[in-house]
TORMI-50494 format. One record per residue (C-alpha): residue number from 1; chain; x, z, y. Coordinates in nm, 4 decimals, padded with zeros to 6 digits. Each point is the difference from the previous one (the first is absolute). Layout:
// residues N
NODE  resi  chain      east        up     north
NODE   NUM      A         X         Z         Y
...
This chain:
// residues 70
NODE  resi  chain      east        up     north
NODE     1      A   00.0000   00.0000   00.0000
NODE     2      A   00.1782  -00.1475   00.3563
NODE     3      A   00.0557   00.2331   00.2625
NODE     4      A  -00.2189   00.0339   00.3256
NODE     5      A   00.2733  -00.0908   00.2357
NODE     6      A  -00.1539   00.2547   00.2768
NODE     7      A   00.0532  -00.1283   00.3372
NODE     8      A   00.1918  -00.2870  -00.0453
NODE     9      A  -00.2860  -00.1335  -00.1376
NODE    10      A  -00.1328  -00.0770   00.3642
NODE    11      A   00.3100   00.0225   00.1714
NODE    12      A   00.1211  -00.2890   00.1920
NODE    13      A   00.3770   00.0805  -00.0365
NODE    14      A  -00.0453  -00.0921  -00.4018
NODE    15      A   00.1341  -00.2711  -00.1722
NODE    16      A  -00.1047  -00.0613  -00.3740
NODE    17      A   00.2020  -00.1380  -00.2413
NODE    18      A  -00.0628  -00.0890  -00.3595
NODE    19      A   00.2078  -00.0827  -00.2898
NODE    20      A  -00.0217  -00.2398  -00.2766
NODE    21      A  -00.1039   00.2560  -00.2621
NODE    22      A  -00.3022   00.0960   00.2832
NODE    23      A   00.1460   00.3306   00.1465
NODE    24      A  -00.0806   00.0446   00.3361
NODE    25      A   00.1957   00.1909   00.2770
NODE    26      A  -00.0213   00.1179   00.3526
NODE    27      A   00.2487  -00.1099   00.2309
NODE    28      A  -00.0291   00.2272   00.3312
NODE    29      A   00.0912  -00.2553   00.2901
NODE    30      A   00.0930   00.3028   00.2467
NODE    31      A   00.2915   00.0705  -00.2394
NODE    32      A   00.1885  -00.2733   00.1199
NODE    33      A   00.0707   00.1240   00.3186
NODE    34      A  -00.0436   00.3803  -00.0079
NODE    35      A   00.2129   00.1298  -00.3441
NODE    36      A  -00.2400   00.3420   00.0386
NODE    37      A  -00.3034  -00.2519  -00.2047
NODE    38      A   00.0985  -00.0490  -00.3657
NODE    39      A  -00.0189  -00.3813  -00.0663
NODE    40      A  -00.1968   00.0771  -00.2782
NODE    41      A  -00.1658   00.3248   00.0246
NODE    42      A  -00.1616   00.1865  -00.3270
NODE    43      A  -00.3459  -00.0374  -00.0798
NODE    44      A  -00.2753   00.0747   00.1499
NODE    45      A   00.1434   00.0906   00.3928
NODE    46      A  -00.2480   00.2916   00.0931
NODE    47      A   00.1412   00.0291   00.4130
NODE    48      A   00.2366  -00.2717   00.1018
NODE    49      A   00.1130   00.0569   00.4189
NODE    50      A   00.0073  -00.3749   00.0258
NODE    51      A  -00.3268  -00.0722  -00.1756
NODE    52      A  -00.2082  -00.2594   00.2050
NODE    53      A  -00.2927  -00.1237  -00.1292
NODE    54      A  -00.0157  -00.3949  -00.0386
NODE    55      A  -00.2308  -00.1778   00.2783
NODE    56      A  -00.1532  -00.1682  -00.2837
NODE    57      A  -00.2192   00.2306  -00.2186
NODE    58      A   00.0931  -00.1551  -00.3393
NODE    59      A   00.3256   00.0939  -00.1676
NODE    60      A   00.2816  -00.1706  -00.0676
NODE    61      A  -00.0208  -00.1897  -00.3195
NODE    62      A   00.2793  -00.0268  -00.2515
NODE    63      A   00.1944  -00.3866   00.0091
NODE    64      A  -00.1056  -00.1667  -00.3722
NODE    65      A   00.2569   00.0629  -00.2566
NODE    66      A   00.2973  -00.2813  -00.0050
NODE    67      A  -00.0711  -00.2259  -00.2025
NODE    68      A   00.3016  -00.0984  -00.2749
NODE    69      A   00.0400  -00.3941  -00.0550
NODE    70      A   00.1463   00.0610  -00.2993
């Protein structure tokens, strides 16, 4: 069973990222210029002091898993 992801869910400093096998992560966007934010913080972020909700209301979705040509 996944993980609510807290407030990153509706954050707009989030980046998701998924792998081939379909694991999805959190990328916090904030952590690339201030090295207090983890880069990707544990599951599920409960206060955050650079949480800012997105101006859209629907969350981010995950990119489709890569797809091997092989």
């Amino acid at each position: 069973m996944p993980t609510h992801p807290g407030l990153c869910a509706t954050c707009q400093h989030v980046k998701l990222t998924a792998t081939k096998r379909g694991s999805v992560f959190f990328l916090c966007l904030r952590s690339q210029i201030d090295a207090s934010f983890r880069k990707y913080p544990p599951l599920p972020v409960v206060q955050c002091q650079g949480y800012e909700p997105q101006r859209e209301a629907q969350a981010p979705q995950p990119p489709p898993p890569r797809r091997s040509d092989t």
